[in-house]
C-alpha positions in Angstrom: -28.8 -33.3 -90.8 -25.3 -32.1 -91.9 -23.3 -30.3 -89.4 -20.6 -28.0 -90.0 -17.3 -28.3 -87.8 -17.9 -25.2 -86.2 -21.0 -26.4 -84.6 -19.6 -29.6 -83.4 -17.0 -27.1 -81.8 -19.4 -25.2 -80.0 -21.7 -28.4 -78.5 -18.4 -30.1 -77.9 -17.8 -27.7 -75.5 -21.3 -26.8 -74.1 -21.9 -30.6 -73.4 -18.6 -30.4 -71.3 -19.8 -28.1 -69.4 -23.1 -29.7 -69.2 -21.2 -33.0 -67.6 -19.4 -31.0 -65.2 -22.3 -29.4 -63.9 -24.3 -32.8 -63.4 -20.9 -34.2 -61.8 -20.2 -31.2 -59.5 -24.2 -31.1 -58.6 -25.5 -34.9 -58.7 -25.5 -36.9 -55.7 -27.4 -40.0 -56.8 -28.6 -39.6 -60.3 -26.8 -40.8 -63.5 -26.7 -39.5 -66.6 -27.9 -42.5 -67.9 -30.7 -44.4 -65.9 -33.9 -46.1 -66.3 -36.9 -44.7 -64.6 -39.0 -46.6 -61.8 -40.8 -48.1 -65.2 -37.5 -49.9 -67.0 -38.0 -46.9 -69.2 -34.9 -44.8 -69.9 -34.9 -41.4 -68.8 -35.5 -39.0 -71.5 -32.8 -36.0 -69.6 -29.8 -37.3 -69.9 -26.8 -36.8 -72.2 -28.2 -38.1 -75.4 -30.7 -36.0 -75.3 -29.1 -32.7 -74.2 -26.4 -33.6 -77.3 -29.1 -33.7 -80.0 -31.0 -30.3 -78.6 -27.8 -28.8 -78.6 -27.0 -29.6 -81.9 -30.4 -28.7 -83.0 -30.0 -25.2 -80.8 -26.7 -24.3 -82.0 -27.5 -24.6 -85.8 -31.2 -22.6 -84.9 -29.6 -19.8 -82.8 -26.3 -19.2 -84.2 -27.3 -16.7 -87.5 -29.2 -14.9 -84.7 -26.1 -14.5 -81.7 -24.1 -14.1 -84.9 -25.9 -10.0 -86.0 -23.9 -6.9 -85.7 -26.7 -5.9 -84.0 -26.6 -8.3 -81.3 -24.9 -7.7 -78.3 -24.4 -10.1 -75.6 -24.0 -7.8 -72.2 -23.3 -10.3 -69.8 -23.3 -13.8 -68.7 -24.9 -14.9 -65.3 -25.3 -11.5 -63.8 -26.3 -11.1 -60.2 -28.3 -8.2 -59.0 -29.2 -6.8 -55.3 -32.0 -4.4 -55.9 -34.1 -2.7 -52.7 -37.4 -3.6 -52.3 -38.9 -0.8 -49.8 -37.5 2.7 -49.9 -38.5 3.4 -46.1 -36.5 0.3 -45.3 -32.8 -0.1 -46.9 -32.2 -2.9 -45.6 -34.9 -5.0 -47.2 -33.2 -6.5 -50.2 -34.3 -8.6 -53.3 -31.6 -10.7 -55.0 -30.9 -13.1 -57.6 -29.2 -13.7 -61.6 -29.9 -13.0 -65.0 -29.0 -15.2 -66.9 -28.4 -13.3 -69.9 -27.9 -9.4 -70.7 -28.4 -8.3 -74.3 -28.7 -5.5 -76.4 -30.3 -6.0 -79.8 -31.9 -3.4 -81.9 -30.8 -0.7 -79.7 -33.1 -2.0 -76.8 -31.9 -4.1 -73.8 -33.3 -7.8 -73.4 -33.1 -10.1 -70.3 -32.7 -14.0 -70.9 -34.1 -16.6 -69.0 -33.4 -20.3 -70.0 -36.0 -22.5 -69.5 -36.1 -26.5 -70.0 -40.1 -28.2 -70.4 -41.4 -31.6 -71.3 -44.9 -29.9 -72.3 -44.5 -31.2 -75.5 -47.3 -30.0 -77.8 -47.5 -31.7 -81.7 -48.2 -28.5 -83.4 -46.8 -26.3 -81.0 -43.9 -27.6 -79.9 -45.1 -26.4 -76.4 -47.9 -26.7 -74.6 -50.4 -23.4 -74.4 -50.2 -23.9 -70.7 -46.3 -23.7 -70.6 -46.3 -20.5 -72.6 -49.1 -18.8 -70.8 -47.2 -19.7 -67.2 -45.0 -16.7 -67.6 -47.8 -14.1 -67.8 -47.9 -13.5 -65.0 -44.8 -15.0 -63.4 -43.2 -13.6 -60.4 -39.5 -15.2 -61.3 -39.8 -12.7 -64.7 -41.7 -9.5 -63.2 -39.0 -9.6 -60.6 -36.0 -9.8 -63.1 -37.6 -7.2 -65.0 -37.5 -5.0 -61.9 -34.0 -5.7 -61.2 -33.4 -5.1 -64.9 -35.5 -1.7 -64.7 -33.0 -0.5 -61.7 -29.9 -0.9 -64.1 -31.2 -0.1 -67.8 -34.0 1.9 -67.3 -36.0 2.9 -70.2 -33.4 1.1 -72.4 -34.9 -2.1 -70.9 -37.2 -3.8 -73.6 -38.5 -7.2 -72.1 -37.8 -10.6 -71.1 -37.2 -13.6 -73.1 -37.8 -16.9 -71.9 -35.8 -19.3 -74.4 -37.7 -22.3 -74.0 -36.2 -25.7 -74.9 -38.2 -29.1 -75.1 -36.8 -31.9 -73.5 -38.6 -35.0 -75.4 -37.3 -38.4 -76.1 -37.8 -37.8 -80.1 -38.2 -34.0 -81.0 -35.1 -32.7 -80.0 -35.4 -29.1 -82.2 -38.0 -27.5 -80.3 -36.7 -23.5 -79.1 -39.1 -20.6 -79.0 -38.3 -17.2 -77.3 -41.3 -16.2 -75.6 -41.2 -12.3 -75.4 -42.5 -11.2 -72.0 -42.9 -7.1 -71.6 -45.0 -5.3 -68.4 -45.9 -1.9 -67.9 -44.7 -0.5 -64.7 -48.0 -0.6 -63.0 -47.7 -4.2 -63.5 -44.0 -4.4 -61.7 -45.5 -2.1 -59.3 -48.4 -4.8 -58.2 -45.4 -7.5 -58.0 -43.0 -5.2 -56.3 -46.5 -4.8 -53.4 -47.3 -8.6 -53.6 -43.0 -9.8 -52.7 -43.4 -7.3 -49.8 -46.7 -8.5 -48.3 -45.5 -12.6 -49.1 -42.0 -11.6 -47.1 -44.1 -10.2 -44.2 -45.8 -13.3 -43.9 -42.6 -15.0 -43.9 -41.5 -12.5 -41.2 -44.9 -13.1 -39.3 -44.4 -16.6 -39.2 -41.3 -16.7 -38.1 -41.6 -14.3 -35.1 -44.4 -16.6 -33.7 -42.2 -19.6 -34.3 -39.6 -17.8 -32.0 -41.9 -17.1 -29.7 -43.3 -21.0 -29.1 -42.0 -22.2 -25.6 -44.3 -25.2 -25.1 -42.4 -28.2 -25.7 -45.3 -30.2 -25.5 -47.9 -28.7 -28.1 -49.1 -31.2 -30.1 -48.9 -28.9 -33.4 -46.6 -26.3 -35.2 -48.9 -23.0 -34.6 -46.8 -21.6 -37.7 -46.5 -22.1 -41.1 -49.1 -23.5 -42.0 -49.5 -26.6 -44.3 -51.2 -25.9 -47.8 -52.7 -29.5 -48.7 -53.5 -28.1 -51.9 -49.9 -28.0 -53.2 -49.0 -31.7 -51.5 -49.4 -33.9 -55.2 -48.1 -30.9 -57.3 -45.3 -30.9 -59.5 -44.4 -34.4 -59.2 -45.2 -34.3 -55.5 -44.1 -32.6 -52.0 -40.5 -34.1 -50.7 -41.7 -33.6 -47.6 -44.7 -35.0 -47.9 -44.1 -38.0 -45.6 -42.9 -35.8 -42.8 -46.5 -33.5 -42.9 -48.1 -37.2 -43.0 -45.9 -38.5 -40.0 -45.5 -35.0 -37.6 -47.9 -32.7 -36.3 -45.2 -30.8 -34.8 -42.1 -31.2 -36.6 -40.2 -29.0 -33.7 -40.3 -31.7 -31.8 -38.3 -33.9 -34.3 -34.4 -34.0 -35.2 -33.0 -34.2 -38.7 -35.0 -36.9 -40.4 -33.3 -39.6 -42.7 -33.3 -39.2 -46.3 -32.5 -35.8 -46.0 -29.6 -33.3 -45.5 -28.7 -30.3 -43.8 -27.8 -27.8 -46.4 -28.5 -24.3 -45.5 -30.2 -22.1 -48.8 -27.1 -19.2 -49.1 -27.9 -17.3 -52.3 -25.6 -14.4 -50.9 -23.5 -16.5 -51.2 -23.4 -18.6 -53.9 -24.4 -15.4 -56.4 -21.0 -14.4 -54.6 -21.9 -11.4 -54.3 -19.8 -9.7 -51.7 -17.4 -10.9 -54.1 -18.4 -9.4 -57.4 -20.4 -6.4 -56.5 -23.9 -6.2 -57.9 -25.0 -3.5 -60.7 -25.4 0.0 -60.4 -28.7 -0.7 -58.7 -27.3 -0.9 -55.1 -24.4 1.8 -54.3 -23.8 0.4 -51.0 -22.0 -3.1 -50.2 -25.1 -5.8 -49.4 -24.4 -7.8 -46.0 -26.4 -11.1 -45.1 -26.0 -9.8 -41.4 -27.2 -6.8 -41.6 -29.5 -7.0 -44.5 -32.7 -9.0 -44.6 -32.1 -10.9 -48.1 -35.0 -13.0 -50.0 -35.1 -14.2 -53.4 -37.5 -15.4 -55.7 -37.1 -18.8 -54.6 -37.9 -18.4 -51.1 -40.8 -15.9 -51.5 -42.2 -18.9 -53.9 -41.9 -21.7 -51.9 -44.0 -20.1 -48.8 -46.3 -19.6 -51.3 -46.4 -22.8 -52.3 -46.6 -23.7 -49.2 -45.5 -22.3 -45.8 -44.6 -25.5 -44.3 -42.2 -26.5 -47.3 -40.7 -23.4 -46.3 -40.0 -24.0 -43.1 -38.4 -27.6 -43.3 -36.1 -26.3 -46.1 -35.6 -22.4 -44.6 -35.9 -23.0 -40.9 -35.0 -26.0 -40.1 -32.5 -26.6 -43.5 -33.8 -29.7 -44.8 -32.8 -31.0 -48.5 -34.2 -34.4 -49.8 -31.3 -36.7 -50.0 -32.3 -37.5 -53.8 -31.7 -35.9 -56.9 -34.2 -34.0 -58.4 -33.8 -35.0 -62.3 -35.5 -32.0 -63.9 -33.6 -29.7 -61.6 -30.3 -31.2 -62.5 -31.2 -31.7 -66.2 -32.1 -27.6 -65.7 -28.9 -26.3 -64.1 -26.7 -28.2 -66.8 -28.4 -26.9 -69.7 -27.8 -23.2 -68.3 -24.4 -24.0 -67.9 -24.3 -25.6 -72.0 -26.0 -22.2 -72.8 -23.6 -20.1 -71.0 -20.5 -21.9 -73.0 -23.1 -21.7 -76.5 -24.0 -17.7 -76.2 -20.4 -17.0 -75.2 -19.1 -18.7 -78.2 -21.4 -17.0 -80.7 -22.3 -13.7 -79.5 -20.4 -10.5 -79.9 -17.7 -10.2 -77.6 -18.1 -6.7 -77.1 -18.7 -4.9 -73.8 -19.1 -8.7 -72.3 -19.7 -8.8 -68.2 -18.9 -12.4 -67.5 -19.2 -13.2 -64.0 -19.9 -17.2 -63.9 
């Protein structure tokens, strides 16, 4: 496929930021490697060159309207979740803000292998965001700020394959506000668990119980996804309390206050008041999820702080193409009206 010069511009650039990110985030993996089979891995630098190539020369007539208006780049919100308690607050970023057609559109970037022939992605892929908490609660954020100028959510999916490299789709997601009003009653009861949970954890004296009489494994969730991390430890402890830091893993404390720097930036217009992580009880969409999941995960990464030691590939493959896309939208969108807070 011919390429013009402006293209090769633009995924020169993204791909440098794609590096950095994988440099600045990677502890152990490479961005060339062989899987545990000889095979090589298909998310690595090859790979995210071609799909940005592929993406560029797909999107760019699109980004490139009059009436497409890129709002803002990695935008973090702080939105309250209960108004009898102020202090309860919901937090996290959008990706992208646009305004196209006179209606206002969140993006979410998304990377998949569920590589479909016809498709290019699988049914069960697309269908996973209806209904998707992740979405319904950046639609709620995005509902605070836009109001009725708020249209829907687009997932842009991209297919990460080791041959079809030219696989995109936006998935249009839209919800009536009896639908963000169940999700907006489900984060509130799945945070009181949380809160449950960790009251009686506080309240455990007995140094010699023989097993953690809070959160709660969920076996179901233990060969999921590529498998638990901490599924060794749930095999080896009853009682985790009892046990110090466990090798192969770190102490890294999950900050999204600060890391969304958000004391530093301000949020939207949907919070009029400056958020605090002492005073303010904070969640986000991650930690909600992974008590879900599974209570236990929670607690080895939440309570006690513990990150596997290994790199996650899909995760790192994931951050870096958000960090290509924020350098490819920023290049060919309308500059006008831009919030850029990355």
């Amino acid at each position: 496929m011919a390429v013009n010069q402006d293209t090769m511009d633009v995924v020169r650039d993204a791909m440098h930021a794609f590096k950095h990110y994988w440099e600045e985030n990677a502890t152990s993996a490479e961005l060339f490697e062989s899987d545990a089979g000889g095979r090589p891995e298909i998310r690595n630098a090859q790979t995210a060159t071609e799909m940005l190539f592929n993406y560029v020369e797909e999107r760019k007539s699109m980004l490139g309207r009059p009436d497409f208006e890129l709002l803002a780049i990695e935008r973090p919100f702080a939105v309250p979740l209960d108004p009898d308690d102020k202090h309860l607050i919901y937090i996290g970023k959008l990706d992208k803000v646009v305004r196209y057609q006179k209606r206002v559109y969140i993006i979410e970037h998304k990377t998949t292998t569920s590589y479909k022939r016809e498709g290019p992605f699988q049914t069960a892929f697309v269908e996973s965001f209806s209904p998707n908490s992740q979405v319904d609660g950046y639609l709620y954020a995005g509902y605070h700020e836009y109001g009725k100028e708020l249209k829907a959510c687009w997932v842009d999916a991209a297919l990460v394959h080791k041959d079809v490299h030219d696989g995109f789709r936006f998935i249009p997601i839209e919800r009536q506000w009896a639908q963000i009003d169940t999700w907006l009653w489900e984060v509130r009861y799945w945070i009181e668990q949380i809160e449950a949970n960790k009251e009686v954890y506080r309240g455990i004296n007995d140094p010699d119980s023989e097993y953690l009489a809070a959160f709660p494994k969920n076996t179901v969730s233990c060969t999921q996804y590529g498998g638990c991390p901490y599924l060794d430890l749930c095999k080896m402890w009853s009682n985790p309390s009892h046990h110090a830091d466990p090798l192969g893993f770190r102490l890294e404390k999950w900050e999204p206050f600060d890391e969304l720097k958000l004391a530093e930036r301000g949020s939207p217009a949907v919070l009029r008041r400056q958020v605090s992580p002492v005073i303010d009880n904070i969640y986000d969409n991650t930690r909600v999820q992974e008590f879900r999941t599974c209570p236990r995960k929670f607690y080895y990464r939440h309570v006690r702080d513990w990150t596997p030691g290994e790199d996650r590939r899909p995760l790192l493959f994931g951050g870096a193409w958000h960090a290509a896309m924020d350098v490819v939208w920023d290049l060919l969108c309308d500059k006008k009206h831009r919030v850029t807070v990355s």
